[in-house]
N, C-alpha and C positions, 0 to 999 in steps of 0.2 A: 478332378471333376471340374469342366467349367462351369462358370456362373456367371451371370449378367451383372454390370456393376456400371451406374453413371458417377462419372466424378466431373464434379463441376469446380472448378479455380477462376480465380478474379486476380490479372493483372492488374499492373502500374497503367494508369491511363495517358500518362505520357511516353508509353513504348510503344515504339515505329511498329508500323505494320508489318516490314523483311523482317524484324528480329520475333513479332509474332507469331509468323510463317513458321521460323526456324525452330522455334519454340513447341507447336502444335508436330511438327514434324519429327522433332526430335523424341518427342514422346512415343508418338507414332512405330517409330522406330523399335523403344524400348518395349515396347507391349509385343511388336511380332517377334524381336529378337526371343522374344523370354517366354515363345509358343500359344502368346494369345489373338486375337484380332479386335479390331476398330470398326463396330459395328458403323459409326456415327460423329460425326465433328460437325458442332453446333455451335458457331462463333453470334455469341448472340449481344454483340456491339458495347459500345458504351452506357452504361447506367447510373446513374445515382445508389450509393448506398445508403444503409438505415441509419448506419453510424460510422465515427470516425475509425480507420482502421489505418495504423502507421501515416497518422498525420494527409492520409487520402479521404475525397469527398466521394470520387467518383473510382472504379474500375471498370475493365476490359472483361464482361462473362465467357465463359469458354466452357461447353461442354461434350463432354468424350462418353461414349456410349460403349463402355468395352465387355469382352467374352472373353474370360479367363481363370485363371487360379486365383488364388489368394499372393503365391510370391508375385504374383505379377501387378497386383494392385500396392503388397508392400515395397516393392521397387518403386513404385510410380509414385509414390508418396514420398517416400525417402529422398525421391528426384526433386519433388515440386519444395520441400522441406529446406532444399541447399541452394534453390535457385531464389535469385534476388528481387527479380522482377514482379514473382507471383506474392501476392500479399494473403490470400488464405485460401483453401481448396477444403473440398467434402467427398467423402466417397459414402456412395448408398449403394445394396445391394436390392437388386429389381425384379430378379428372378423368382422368388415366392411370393410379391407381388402380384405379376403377371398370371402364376398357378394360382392364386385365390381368385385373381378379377375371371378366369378361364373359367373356374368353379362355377364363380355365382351367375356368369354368363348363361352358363349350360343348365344352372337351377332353373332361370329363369325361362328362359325356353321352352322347357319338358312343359312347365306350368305354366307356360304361354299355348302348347301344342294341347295340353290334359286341359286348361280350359275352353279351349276352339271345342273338343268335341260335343259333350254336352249341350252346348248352343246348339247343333245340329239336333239330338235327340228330344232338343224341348219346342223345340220345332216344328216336329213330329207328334208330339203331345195334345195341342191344342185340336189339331184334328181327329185323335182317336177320340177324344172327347164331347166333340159336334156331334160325333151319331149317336142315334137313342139307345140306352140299354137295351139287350136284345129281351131275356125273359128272367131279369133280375127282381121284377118287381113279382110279387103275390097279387093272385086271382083276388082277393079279398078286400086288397090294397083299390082295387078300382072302382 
């Protein structure tokens, strides 16, 4: 069954851009080799981290947006785990995310569309209202 999964990794901030390249690439590789795809590559530059991490102030963010199995996110792990360069990575699965935020989208709407109507019929209201009772009132009444 595939599933949606971003895994985000923070390089060495002093690794060269080619060996970046080869890096993102090389992952790339492993993901289709192993029947998934690469929805998404999100090189989102250099930043400051929150804390020190293997004597680093700063890394390289990088994130992959993949459709796949679970071996294929445990290979991809297992890869980023023996390479030297990457100082920590995170994999989140996104998929029953996206089916809740879908959910309450569609809550919302129904009950966006069920309150539109009623605006129309009260609408409508204020005018039945204007005319006089036709012969609701008693002769005695008057």
């Amino acid at each position: 069954m595939n599933r949606t999964y971003e895994l985000m990794f923070i390089v060495r901030p002093d690794m060269a851009d080619e060996d970046l390249e080869k890096l993102v690439s090389h992952l790339e590789t492993t993901v289709t080799s192993a029947a998934g795809t690469v929805k998404a590559v999100d090189r989102m530059g250099k930043r400051r981290l929150a804390y020190t991490v293997r004597k680093f102030r700063e890394g390289i963010y990088i994130l992959l947006t993949i459709e796949g199995t679970g071996t294929v996110i445990h290979e991809l792990e297992r890869r980023l785990r023996v390479t030297e360069q990457v100082i920590k990575f995170l994999t989140v699965r996104v998929d029953e995310e996206h089916k809740r935020l879908a959910k309450i989208k569609a809550l919302r709407d129904s009950r966006k569309k069920a309150s539109a109507q009623p605006a129309v019929v009260a609408e409508q209201a204020p005018a039945a209202a204007a005319e006089p009772p036709a012969a609701d009132v008693p002769a005695a009444a008057v």
